[in-house]
N, C-alpha and C positions, 0 to 999 in steps of 0.2 A: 205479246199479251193478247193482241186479237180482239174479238169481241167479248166482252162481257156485259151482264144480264142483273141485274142484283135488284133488291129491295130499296129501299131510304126512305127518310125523312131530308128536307131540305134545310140546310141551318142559313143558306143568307146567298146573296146574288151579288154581283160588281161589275159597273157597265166595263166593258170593254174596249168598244167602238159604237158607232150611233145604234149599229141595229146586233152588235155582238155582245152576251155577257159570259163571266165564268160563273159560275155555278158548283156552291158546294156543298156534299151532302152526307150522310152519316148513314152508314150499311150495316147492317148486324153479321157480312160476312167481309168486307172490306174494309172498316172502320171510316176514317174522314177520310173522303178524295174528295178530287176537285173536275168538274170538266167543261171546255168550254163549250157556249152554244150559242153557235153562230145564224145570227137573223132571228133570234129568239124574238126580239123587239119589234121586227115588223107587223103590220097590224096581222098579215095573214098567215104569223107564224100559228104552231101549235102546237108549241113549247109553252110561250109566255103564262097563259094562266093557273098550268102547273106548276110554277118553280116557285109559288107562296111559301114566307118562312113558313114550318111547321108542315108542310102539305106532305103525304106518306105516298109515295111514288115506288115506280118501278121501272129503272133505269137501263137503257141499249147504250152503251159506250163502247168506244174502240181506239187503241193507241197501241203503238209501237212499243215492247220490252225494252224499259227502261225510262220510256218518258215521264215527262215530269206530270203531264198533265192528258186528260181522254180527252178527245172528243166527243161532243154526247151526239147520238144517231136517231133517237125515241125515248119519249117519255111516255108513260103511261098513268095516269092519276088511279090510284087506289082508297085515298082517303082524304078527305080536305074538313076541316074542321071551321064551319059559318062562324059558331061563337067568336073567334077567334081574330076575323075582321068584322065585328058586329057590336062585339062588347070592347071597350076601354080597357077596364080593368083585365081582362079577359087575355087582353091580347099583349101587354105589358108582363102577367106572368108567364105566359109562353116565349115572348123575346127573353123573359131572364131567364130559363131554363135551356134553349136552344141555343141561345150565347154560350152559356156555361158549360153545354157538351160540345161543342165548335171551344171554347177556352180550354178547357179540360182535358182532352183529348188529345191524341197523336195520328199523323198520319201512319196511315197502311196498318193498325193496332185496333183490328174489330172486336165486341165484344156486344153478343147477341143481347146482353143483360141493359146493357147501356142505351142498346137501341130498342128495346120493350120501356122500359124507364121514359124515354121521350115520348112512344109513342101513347102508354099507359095515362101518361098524363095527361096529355092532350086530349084522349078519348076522356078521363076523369071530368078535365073542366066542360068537354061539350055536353058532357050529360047530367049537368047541373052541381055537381063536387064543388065543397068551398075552393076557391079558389085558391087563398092564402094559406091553408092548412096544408092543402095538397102540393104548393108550392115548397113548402118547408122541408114536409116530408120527402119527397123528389129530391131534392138541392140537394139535404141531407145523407139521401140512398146513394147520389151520384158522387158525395164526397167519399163515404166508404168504398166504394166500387173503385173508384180511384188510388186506390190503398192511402188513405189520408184517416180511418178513422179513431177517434178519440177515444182513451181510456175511460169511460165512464164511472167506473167503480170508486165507490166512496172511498176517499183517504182511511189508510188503517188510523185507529185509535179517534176518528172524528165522528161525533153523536147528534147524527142526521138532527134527531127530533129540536135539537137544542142551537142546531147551525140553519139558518133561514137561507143563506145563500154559502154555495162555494165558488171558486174560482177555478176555469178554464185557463194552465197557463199553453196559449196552439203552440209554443216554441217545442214545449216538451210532447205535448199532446194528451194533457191527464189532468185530472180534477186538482185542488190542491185546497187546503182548509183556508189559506192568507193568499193574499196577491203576493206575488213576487217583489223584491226589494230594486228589482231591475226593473225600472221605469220604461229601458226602450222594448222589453217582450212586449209582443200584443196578450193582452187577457182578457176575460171577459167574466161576469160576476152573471151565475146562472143559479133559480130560482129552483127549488123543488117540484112547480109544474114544467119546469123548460124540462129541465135532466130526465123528467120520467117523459118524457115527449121525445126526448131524441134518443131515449134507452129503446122504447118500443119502434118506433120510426127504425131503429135500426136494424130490423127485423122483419117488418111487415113488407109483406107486398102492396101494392095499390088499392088492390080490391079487400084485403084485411085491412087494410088502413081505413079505408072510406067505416066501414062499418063499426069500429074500434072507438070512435067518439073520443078521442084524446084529448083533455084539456088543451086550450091553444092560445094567444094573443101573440101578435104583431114580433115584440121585441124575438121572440124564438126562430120568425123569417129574416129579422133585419141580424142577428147574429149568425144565424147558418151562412146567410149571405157575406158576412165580412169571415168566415172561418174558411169558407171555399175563395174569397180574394187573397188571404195570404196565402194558400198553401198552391194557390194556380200562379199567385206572383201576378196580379194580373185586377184591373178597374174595370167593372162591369159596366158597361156603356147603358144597357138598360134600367141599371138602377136608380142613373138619373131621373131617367125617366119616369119610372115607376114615384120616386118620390115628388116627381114637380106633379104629374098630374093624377097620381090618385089619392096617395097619403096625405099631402100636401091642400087636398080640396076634402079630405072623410072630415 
């Protein structure tokens, strides 16, 4: 393999030994690797305070064909985002979206879309973007990119004006006029502002989204987020969090 050079975002760090950690990062030409970096932790590294979640780097690694893991040789910071360890809220939705492309994801499986998507957003909340809309939208964008997305389209023969809600059943992946008679599918009961929120969100880029003013409340991030833990198979660590200290005190 040799040396390689690439772009990233940083999805999360793991001590190793006292002064070693790995380090893994999400490349829009490599997809999620991992590498480690050794003496990162000493104080006179100059590694350490580039390898923040979220920080947008550009990475010197080198390993042998076939290894499982680089070793990283240079880091280069390119974008580091203040809000992000500044603000609370701020920085709870960046863990659940960098969680969720580190959950979501496969090694060695790049996808230049996935890694704008992170970085899109991250630039979105530093430059004052609601937080939680744009949080929706993203989850949402990265469930589809994921080939996970949901049929939207109104049940035939069902009369929108006269139905206030339909049901989401994610087994099958399509709207449906009644909940299901099977109790153990996940479903979920979605409102005429949710559905035309994740009809356009499914569509929009960042920068059309920001501008697009999409009706939005709460319950349409707390369902994208349990639509993206079934279909990743997978408990978002951050959303504990998310819900003990900021839902949990609004």
């Amino acid at each position: 393999m040799g040396l390689i050079r690439t772009e990233a975002i940083v999805l999360r760090t793991v001590d190793f030994s006292e002064s070693t950690q790995i380090a893994h990062f999400y490349s829009p030409t490599m997809g999620k690797f991992s590498a480690i970096a050794r003496g990162v932790k000493r104080l006179k590294s100059r590694l350490g305070p580039r390898l923040e979640m979220g920080a947008q780097v550009e990475v010197s690694a080198y390993g042998r064909e076939g290894a499982a893991m680089l070793s990283l040789s240079a880091i280069e910071l390119l974008r580091r985002w203040p809000i992000v360890q500044q603000d609370l809220s701020a920085y709870a939705l960046a863990a659940l979206l960098i969680e969720a492309i580190d959950q979501g994801t496969q090694e060695a499986r790049p996808s230049a879309e996935i890694y704008h998507l992170g970085v899109n957003f991250l630039h979105g909340v530093s430059v004052g973007a609601a937080g939680e809309p744009l949080a929706a939208h993203s989850l949402f964008r990265l469930i589809c990119l994921l080939g996970y997305a949901p049929d939207l389209r109104e049940p035939s023969g069902t009369l929108t004006q006269a139905k206030e809600y339909l049901f989401l059943n994610m087994d099958e992946g399509r709207l449906a006029p009644h909940p299901s008679e099977d109790l153990r599918l996940p479903q979920m009961r979605l409102s005429p502002s949710m559905r035309h929120f994740l009809r356009q969100s499914m569509w929009l880029r960042i920068d059309e989204f920001s501008s697009a003013q999409l009706p939005f409340d709460r319950p349409v991030l707390q369902f994208v987020i349990r639509l993206f833990e079934f279909h990743a198979e997978v408990q978002l660590k951050s959303v504990r969090f998310l819900q003990k200290m900021i839902w949990n005190k609004s």
